[in-house]
C-alpha positions as CSV (number, residue, x, y, z in Angstrom):
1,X,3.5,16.0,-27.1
2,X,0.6,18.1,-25.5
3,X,-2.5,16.1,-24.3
4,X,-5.0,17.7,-27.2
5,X,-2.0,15.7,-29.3
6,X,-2.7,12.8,-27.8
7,X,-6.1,13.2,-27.8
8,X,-5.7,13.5,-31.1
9,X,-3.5,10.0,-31.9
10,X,-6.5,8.2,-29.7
11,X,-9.1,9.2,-31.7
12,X,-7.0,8.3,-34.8
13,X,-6.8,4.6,-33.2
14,X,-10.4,4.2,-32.8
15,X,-11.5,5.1,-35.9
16,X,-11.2,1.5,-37.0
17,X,-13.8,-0.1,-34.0
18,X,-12.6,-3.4,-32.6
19,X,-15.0,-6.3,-33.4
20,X,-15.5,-6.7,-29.7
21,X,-16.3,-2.8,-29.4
22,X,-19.0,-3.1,-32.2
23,X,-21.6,-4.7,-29.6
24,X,-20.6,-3.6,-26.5
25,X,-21.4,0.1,-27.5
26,X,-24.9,-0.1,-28.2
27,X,-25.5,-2.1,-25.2
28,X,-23.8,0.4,-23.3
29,X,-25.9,3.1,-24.6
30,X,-29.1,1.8,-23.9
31,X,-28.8,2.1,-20.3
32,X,-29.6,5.8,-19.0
33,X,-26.3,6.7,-17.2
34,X,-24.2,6.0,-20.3
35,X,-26.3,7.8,-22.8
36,X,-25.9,10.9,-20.9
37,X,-22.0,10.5,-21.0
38,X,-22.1,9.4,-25.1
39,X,-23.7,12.7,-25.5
40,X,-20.9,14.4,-23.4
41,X,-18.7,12.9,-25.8
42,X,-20.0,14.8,-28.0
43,X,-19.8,18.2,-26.6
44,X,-16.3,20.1,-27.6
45,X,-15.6,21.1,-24.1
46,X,-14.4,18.8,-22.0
47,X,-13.3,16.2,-24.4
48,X,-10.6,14.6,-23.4
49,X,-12.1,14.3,-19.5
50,X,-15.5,12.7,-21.1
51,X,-13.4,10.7,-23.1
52,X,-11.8,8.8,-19.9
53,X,-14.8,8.9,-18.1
54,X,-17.0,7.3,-20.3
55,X,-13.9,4.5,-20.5
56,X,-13.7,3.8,-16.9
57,X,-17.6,3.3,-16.9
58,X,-17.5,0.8,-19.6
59,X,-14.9,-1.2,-18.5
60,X,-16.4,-1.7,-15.1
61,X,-19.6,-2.5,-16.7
62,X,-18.3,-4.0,-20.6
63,X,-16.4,-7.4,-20.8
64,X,-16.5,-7.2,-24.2
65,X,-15.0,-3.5,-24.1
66,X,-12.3,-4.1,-21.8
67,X,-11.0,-6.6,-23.8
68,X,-11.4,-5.0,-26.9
69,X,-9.8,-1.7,-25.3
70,X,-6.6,-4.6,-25.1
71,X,-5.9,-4.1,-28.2
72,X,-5.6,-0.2,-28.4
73,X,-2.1,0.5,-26.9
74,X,-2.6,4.0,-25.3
75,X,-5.5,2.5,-23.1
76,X,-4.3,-0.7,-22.5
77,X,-1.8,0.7,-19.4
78,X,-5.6,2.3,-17.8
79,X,-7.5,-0.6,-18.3
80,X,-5.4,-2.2,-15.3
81,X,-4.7,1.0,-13.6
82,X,-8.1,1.5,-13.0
83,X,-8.5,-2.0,-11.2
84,X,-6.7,-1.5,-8.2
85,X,-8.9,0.6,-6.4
86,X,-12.4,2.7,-6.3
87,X,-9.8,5.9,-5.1
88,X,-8.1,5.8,-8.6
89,X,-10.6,4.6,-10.7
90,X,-12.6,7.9,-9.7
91,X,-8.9,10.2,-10.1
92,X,-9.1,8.5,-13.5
93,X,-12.8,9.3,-14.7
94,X,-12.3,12.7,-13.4
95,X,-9.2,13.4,-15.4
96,X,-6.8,13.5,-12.4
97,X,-3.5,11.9,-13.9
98,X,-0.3,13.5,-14.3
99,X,1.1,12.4,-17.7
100,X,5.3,11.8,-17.3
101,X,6.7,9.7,-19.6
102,X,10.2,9.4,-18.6
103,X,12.3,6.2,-19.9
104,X,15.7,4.9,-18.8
105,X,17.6,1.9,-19.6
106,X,20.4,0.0,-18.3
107,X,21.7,-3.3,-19.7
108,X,19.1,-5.5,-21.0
109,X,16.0,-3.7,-19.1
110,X,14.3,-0.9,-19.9
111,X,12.3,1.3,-17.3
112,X,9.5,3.9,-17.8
113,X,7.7,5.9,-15.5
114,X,4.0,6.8,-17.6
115,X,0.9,8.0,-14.8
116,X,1.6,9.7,-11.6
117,X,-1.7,10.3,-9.0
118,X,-0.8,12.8,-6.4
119,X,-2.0,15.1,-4.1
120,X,-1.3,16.3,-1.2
121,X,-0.3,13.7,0.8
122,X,0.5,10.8,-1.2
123,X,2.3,10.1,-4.5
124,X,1.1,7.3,-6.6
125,X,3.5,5.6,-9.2
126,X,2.6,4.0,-12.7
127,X,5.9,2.4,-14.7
128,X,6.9,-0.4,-16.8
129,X,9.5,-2.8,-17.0
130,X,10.7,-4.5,-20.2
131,X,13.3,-6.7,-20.8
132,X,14.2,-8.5,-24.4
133,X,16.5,-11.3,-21.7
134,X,14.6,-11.6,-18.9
135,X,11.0,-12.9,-18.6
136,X,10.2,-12.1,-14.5
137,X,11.4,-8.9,-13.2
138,X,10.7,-7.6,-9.8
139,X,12.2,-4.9,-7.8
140,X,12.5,-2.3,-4.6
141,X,12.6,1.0,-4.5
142,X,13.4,3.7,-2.0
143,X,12.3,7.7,-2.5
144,X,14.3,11.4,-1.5
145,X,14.3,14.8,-1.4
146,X,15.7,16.7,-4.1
147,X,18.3,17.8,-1.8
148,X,19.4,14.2,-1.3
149,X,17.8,13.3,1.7
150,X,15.8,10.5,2.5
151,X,12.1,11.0,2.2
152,X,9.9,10.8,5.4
153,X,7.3,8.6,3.4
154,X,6.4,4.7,3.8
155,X,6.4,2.9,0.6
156,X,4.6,0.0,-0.4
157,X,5.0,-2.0,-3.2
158,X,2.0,-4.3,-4.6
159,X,2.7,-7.9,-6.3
160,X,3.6,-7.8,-9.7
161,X,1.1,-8.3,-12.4
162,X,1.3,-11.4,-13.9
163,X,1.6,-10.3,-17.3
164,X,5.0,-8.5,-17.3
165,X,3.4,-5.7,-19.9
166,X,1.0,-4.6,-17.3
167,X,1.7,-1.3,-15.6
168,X,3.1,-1.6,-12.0
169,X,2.2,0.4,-8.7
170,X,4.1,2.2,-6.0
171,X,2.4,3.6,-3.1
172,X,4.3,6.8,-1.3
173,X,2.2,8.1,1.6
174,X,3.6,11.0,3.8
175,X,2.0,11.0,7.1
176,X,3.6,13.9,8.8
177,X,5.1,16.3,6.0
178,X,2.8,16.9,2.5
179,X,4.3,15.9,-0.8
180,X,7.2,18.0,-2.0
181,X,7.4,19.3,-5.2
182,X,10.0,17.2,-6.3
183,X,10.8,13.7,-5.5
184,X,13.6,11.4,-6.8
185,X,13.1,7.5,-7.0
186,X,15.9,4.9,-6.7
187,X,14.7,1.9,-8.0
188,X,16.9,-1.4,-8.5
189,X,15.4,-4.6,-10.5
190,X,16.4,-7.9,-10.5
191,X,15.8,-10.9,-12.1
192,X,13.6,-14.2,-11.0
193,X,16.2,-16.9,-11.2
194,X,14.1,-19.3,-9.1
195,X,16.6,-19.6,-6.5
196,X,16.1,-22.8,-4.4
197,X,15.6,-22.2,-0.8
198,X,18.0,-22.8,2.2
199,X,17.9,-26.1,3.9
200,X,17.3,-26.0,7.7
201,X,20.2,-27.4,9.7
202,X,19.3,-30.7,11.5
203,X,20.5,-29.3,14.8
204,X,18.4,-26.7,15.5
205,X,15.5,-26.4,12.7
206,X,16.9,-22.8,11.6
207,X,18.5,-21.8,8.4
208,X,22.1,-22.6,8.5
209,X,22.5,-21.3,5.1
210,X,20.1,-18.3,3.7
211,X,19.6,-18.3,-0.2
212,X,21.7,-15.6,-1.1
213,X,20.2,-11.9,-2.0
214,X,19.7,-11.5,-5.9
215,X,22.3,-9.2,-7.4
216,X,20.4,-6.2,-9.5
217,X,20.2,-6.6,-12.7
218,X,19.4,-2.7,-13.6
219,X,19.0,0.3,-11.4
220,X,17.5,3.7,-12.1
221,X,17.0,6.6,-10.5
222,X,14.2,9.0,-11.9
223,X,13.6,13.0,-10.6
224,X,9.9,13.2,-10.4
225,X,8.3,16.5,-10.7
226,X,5.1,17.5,-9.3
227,X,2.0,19.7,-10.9
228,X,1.0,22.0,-7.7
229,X,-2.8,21.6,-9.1
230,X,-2.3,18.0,-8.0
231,X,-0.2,18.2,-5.1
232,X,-2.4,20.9,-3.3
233,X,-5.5,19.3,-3.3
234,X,-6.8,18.1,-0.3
235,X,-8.9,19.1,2.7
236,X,-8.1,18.9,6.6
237,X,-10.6,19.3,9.2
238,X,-9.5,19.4,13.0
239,X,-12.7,17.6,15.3
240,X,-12.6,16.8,18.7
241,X,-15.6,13.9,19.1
242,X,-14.7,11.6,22.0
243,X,-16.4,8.0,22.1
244,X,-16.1,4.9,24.5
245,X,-14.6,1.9,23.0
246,X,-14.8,-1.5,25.1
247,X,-14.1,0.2,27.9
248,X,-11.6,2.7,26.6
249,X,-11.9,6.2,26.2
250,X,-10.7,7.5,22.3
251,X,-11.1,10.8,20.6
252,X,-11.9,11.5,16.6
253,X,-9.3,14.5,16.5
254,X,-9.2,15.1,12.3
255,X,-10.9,14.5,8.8
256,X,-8.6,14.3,5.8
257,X,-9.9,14.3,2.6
258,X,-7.8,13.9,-0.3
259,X,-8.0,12.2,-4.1
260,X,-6.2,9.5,-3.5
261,X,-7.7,8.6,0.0
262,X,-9.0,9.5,3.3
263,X,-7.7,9.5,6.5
264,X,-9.2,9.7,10.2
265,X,-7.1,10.5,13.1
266,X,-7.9,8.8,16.6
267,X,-6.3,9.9,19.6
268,X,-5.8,7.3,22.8
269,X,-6.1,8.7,26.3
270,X,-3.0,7.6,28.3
271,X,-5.4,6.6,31.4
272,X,-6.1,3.3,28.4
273,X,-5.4,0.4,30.4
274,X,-4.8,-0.9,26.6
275,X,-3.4,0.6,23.6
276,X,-5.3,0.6,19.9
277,X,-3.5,-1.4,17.2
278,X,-5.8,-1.2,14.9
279,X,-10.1,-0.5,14.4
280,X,-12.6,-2.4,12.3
281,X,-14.7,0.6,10.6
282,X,-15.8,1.9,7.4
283,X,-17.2,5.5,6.6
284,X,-20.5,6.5,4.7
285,X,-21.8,9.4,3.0
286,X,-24.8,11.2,3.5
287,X,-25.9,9.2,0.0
288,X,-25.4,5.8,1.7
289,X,-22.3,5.2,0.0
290,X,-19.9,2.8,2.0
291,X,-15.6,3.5,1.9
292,X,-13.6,0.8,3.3
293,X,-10.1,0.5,4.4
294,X,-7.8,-0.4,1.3
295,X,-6.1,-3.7,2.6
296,X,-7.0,-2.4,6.6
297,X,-4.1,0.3,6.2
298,X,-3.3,2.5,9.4
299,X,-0.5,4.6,10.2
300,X,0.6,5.7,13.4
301,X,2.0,8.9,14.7
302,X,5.1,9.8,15.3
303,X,5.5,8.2,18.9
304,X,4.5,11.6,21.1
305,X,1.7,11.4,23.7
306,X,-1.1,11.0,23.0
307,X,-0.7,8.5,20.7
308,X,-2.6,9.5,17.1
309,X,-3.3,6.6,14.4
310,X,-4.6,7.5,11.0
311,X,-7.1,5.3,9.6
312,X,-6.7,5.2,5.8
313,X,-10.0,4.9,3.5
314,X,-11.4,4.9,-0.3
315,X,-11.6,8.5,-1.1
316,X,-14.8,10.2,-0.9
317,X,-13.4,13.2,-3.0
318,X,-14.7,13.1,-6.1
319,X,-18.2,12.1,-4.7
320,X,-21.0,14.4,-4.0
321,X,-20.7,13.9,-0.2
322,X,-21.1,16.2,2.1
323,X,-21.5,14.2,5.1
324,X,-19.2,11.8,6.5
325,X,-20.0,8.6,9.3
326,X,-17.9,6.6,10.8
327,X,-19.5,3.0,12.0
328,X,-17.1,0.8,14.0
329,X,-17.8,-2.6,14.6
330,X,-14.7,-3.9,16.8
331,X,-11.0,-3.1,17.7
332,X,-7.7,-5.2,18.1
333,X,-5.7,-4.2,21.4
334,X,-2.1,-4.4,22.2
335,X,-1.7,-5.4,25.9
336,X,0.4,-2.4,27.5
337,X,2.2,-5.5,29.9
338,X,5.3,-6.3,28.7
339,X,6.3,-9.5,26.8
340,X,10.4,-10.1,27.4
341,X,11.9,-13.1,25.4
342,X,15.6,-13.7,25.3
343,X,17.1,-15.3,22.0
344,X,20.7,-17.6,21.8
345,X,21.9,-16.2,18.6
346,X,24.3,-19.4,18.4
347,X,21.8,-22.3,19.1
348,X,18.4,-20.3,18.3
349,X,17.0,-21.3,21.8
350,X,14.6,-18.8,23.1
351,X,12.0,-18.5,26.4
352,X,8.1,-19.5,26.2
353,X,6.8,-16.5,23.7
354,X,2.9,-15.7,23.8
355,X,0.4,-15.7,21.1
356,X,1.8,-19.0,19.4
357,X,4.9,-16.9,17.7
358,X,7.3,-18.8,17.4
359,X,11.7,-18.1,16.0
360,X,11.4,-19.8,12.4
361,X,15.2,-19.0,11.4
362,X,18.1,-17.0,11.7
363,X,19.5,-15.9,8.8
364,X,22.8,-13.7,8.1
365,X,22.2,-11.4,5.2
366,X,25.1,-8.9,4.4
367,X,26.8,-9.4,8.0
368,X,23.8,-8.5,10.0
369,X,21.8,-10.9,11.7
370,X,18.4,-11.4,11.0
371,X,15.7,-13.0,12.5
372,X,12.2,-14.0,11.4
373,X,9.5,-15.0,13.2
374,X,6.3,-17.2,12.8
375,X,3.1,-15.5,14.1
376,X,-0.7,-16.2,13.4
377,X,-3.2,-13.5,11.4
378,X,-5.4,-11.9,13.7
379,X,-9.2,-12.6,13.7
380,X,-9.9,-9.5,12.0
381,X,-8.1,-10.6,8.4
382,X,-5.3,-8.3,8.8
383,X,-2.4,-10.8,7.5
384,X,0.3,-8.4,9.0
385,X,0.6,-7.5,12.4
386,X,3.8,-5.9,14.6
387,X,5.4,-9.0,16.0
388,X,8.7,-7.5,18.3
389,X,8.8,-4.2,20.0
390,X,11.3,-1.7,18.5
391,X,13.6,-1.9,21.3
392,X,15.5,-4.7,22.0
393,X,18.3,-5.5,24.5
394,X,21.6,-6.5,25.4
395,X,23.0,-8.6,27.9
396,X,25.0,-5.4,29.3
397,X,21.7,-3.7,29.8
398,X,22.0,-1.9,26.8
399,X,19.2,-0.4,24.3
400,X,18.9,-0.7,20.6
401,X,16.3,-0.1,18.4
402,X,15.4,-0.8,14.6
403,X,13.3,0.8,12.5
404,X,12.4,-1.0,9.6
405,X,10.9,-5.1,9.2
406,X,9.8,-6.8,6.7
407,X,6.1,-8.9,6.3
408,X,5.7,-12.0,3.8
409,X,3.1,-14.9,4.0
410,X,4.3,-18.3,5.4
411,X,5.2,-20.9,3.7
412,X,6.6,-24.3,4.6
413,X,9.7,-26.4,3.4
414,X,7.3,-27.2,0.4
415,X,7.0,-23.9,-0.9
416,X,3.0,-23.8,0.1
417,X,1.4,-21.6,2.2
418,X,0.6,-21.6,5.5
419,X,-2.7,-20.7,6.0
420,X,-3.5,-18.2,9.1
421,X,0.2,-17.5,9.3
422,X,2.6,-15.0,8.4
423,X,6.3,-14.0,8.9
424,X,7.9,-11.1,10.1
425,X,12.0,-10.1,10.0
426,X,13.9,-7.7,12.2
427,X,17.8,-7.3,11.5
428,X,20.2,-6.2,14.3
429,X,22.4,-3.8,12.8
430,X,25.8,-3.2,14.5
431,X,25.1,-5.7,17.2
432,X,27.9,-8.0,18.8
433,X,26.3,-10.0,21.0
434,X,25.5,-13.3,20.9
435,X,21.8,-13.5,23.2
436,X,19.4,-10.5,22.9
437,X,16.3,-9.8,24.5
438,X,13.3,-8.6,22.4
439,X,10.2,-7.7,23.7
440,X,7.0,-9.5,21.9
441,X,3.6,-7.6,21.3
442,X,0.7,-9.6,22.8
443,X,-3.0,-8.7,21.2
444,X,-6.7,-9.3,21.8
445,X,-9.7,-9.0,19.7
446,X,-13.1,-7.1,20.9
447,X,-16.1,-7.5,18.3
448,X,-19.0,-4.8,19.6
449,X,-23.0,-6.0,20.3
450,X,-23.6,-2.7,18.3
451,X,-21.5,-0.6,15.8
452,X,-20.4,2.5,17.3
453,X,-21.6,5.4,14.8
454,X,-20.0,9.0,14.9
455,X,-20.8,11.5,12.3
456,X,-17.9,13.3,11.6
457,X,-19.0,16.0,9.6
């Protein structure tokens, strides 16, 4: 099915107006904004675009439309989509979607991959899961090449929506490489079976016994082709502004602008007496128009000196901006010093560790041992933070490293949260000791008498 075909089918559902549509519409048009996009509506050129913008409009502004638009199935999956963030909700109104429609099925679930949002940098994923036997399904993912290999690209996977017929969300951001043209998506679901947690043992306070990993229910594995017009589209700007941060020297060293977001690259001088973990800021156009940080995300280089993090922010793309500030009000900093702690993987005894972190349990999951660690939010709102140092060490003197932990809020024996807290997990692959030494991050919050303000471009 072409799009003018869809178009098509969409105007043969509204014909018949919803009775919550029939007064939302002319309220809508009285305003001056919206009368200007009815009569783009109207024009032959353009439809379909005009068609979605004047929809995202209306459901930011319209109650009553929103939930009418409920009812009409082919906008019901962009109703939600375009609640998640200012970025997408502009990709949307502008027309910038990739149609896919590609549906699998295995067992008793179903699977279907509807919306893509790319560009250059970053893939954004739209796709369903139905099941006739299971009423909560959640699942993990993981993305490669289409030679096999796995992708260099973090993924990140928002809650669920509550109503199991919403459209769900995955986040594939490539900080080094851009977005190939193809991508293929391993994707394995399982079932909520409200598995009852572990009991701690009344020796140590650790998990003796970790609930066991939920089996998969259905996996699927999806080859994900990319338009070019999307996955080209972005612009890069190489700067070289240095700034003085509390007493630190840091240098603005690229602008990224893209569809889906934008990013600003900071470079540390290694004279630092501390290193950056993470900045308090927010850009603005030359129209006054603030982007924040989506849930404060950063990304940092690729280890080499000097050390490069890339600030993420809404995307200024499809705005008429063409001037960019950046206004920092504080910083977070990682103390360079070195924080050793050795752990007893047989009695879960460690040393003193700083910042009120604390071992919460050991747990064994598929032979490798895991730990997980208790550590406060910092005073910026950031609820995840890195908790151990990559490297960790034997007895024997020897190094090992991991690459991969997991975040989750805290909760306590009663299932409730724990507020200001959160948990992280490392797992020590292929390691037979039984004490290890891990180095924990210490960090230290600077707020600024004045914003520092750099126009960027």
């Amino acid at each position: 099915m072409d799009r003018m075909e869809e178009y098509r089918l969409l105007l043969d559902e509204l014909e018949q107006t919803p009775p919550k549509l029939e007064s939302a519409l002319p309220r809508a048009r009285a305003r001056r904004r919206r009368r200007r996009l009815s009569r783009w509506v109207a024009a032959p050129a353009g439809s379909v675009a005009a068609m979605f913008a004047v929809f995202v409009l209306l459901v930011n502004v319209a109650t009553p439309f929103a939930m009418a638009c409920s009812n009409i199935p082919i906008l019901k999956g962009l109703t939600a989509a375009v609640a998640f963030s200012p970025s997408l909700k502009a990709a949307i109104e502008h027309e910038y979607v990739q149609r896919v429609v590609q549906s699998q099925t295995d067992g008793d679930v179903t699977m279907t991959v509807e919306y893509l949002i790319v560009d250059q940098k970053q893939v954004n994923v739209f796709f369903s899961l139905r099941s006739d036997r299971y009423s909560q399904l959640d699942g993990s993912g993981n993305v490669y090449t289409a030679d096999g290999q796995q992708a260099h690209a973090s993924l990140s996977f928002p809650q669920a929506p509550s109503d199991p017929k919403e459209l769900r969300h995955i986040c594939i951001d490539f900080q080094e490489e851009d977005v190939p043209d193809t991508l293929i998506l391993d994707y394995k679901v399982w079932a909520d079976d409200n598995t009852a947690p572990a009991a701690p043992s009344a020796d140590s306070g650790l998990w003796a016994d970790p609930p066991a990993e939920p089996d998969a229910v259905a996996s699927f594995s999806f080859t994900l082709q990319f338009d070019p017009n999307f996955t080209s589209q972005g612009t890069t700007l190489a700067l070289d502004q240095p700034f003085t941060l509390d007493g630190q020297q840091l240098k603005v060293v690229g602008l990224e602008i893209y569809p889906t977001h934008v990013r600003v690259d900071i470079q540390e001088d290694e004279a630092n007496t501390v290193q950056l973990h993470s900045l308090s800021c927010w850009l603005e156009d030359d129209r006054g128009v603030r982007y924040d940080r989506p849930q404060g995300l950063i990304a940092h280089g690729d280890g080499g000196t000097p050390r490069v993090t890339s600030y993420r922010f809404e995307s200024s793309y499809f705005e008429d901006a063409r001037h960019l500030t950046l206004h920092i009000e504080g910083a977070i900093w990682q103390d360079k010093e070195e924080h050793w702690v050795t752990v007893d993987l047989t009695t879960g005894r460690t040393d003193p560790m700083p910042d009120g972190v604390t071992l919460a349990r050991m747990d064994e999951i598929d032979g490798i041992p895991t730990l997980t660690f208790l550590a406060p939010t910092l005073a910026n709102g950031n609820v995840f933070r890195q908790v151990v140092g990559s490297t960790y060490r034997s007895p024997d003197g020897s190094e090992y490293s991991f690459n991969m932990a997991s975040h989750s809020i805290a909760k306590g024996e009663n299932g409730k949260e724990i507020e200001g807290f959160f948990e992280e997990s490392i797992p020590l692959i292929d390691y037979p000791f039984d004490q290890v030494e891990l180095e924990i991050l210490s960090y230290h919050t600077a707020t600024l008498d004045a914003p520092v303000v750099l126009p960027l471009n």
